[in-house]
C-alpha positions in Angstrom: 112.8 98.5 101.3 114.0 101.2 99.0 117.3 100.6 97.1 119.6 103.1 99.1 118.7 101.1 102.2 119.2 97.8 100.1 122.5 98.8 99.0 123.6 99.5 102.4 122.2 96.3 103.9 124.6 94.7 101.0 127.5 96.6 102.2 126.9 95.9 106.1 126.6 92.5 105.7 129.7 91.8 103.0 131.4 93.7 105.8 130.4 91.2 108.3 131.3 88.4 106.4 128.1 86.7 107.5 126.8 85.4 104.0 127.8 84.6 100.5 127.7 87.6 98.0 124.8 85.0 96.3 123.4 84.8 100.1 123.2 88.0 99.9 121.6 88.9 96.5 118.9 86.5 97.3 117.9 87.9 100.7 118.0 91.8 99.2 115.5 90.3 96.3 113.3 89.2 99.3 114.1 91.9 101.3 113.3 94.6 98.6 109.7 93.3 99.0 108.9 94.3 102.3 108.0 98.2 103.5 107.9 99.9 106.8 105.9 98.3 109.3 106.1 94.7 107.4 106.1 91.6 109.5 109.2 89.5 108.9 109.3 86.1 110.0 113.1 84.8 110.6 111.7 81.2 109.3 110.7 83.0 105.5 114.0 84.3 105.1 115.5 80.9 106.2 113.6 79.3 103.5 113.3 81.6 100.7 117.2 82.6 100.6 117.4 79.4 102.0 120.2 79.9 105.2 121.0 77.5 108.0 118.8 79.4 111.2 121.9 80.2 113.0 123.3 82.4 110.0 119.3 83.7 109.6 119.5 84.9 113.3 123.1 86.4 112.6 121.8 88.6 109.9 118.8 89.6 112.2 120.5 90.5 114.7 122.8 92.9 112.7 119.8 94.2 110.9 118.3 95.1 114.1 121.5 96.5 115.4 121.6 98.5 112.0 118.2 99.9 112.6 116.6 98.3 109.8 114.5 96.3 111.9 113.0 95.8 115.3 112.6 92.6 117.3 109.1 91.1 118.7 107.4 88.6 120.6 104.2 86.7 119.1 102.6 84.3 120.8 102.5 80.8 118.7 100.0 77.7 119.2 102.2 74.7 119.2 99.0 72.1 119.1 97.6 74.1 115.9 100.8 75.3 114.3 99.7 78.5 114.1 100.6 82.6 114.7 98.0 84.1 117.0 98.5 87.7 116.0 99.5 88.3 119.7 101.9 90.4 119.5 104.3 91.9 122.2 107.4 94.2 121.9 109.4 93.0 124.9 109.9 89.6 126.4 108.9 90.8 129.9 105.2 91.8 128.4 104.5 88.0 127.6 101.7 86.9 130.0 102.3 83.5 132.2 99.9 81.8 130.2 97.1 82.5 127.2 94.8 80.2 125.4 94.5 79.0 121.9 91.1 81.0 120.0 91.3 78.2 117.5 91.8 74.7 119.8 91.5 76.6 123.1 94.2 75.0 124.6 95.9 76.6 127.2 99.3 77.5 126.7 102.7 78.4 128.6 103.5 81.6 126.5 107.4 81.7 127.0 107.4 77.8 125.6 104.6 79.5 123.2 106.1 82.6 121.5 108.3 83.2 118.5 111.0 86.4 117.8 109.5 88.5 114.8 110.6 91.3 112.9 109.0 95.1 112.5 110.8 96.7 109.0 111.8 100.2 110.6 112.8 101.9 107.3 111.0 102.7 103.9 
C-alpha cells in the first residue's frame, strides 16, 4: 500500500479508537507490504501485529468499510489444515459441499470456509 493510503489508514483507525498508536505502527509496517489485489489473511495480521481476533476483525471490518479492502470466502480443509485456493466473493456462492484435492475428504463448505481479504487500493 502506498504511504498516502497508509497515512490515512493511521488516521481512520486513531479516530476509531480501535488499536494502540504501537498497534497501529506495527500493522501499517505489515500493511505497507501488500499491493492491490494481495491476499490478506485476518489470522497474519493477528499474529504479526500480534492483536486479540476480535480487535483483528474490528480493523477489517473498518478497512473494508473504508474501501481499502474487500471481503471473501475460501474454502478451508479442516482434516489437512490447509487453504484450497477456492475462492468465492459472496457467502451465498459457497456450494453445499466440496471435496479435499489433497485428502479427498468430503467437506460441508459453510463449516469449511474462512473470510479473506482482496487489497482494493495501490
Amino acid at each position: 500500500m502506498s504511504l498516502d493510503i497508509l497515512k490515512s489508514i493511521k488516521q481512520m483507525l486513531k479516530m476509531l479508537q480501535i488499536l494502540t498508536d504501537d498497534e497501529i505502527d506495527k500493522l501499517c509496517d505489515l500493511l505497507k507490504h501488500y499491493k492491490k489485489d494481495a491476499w490478506l489473511y485476518p489470522g497474519v495480521i493477528a499474529r504479526k501485529v500480534p492483536l486479540t481476533i476480535e480487535k483483528t476483525y474490528m480493523v477489517t471490518d473498518a478497512l473494508e468499510h473504508a474501501g481499502y479492502i474487500r471481503s471473501y470466502y475460501e474454502l478451508y480443509c479442516n482434516n489437512c489444515q490447509k487453504a484450497t485456493g477456492v475462492v468465492f466473493e459472496t457467502f451465498g456462492e459457497l456450494p453445499d459441499e466440496f471435496e479435499c484435492e489433497l485428502c479427498h475428504a468430503p467437506m460441508i463448505s459453510v463449516e469449511n470456509s474462512i473470510l479473506i481479504y482482496k487489497v482494493t487500493v495501490e
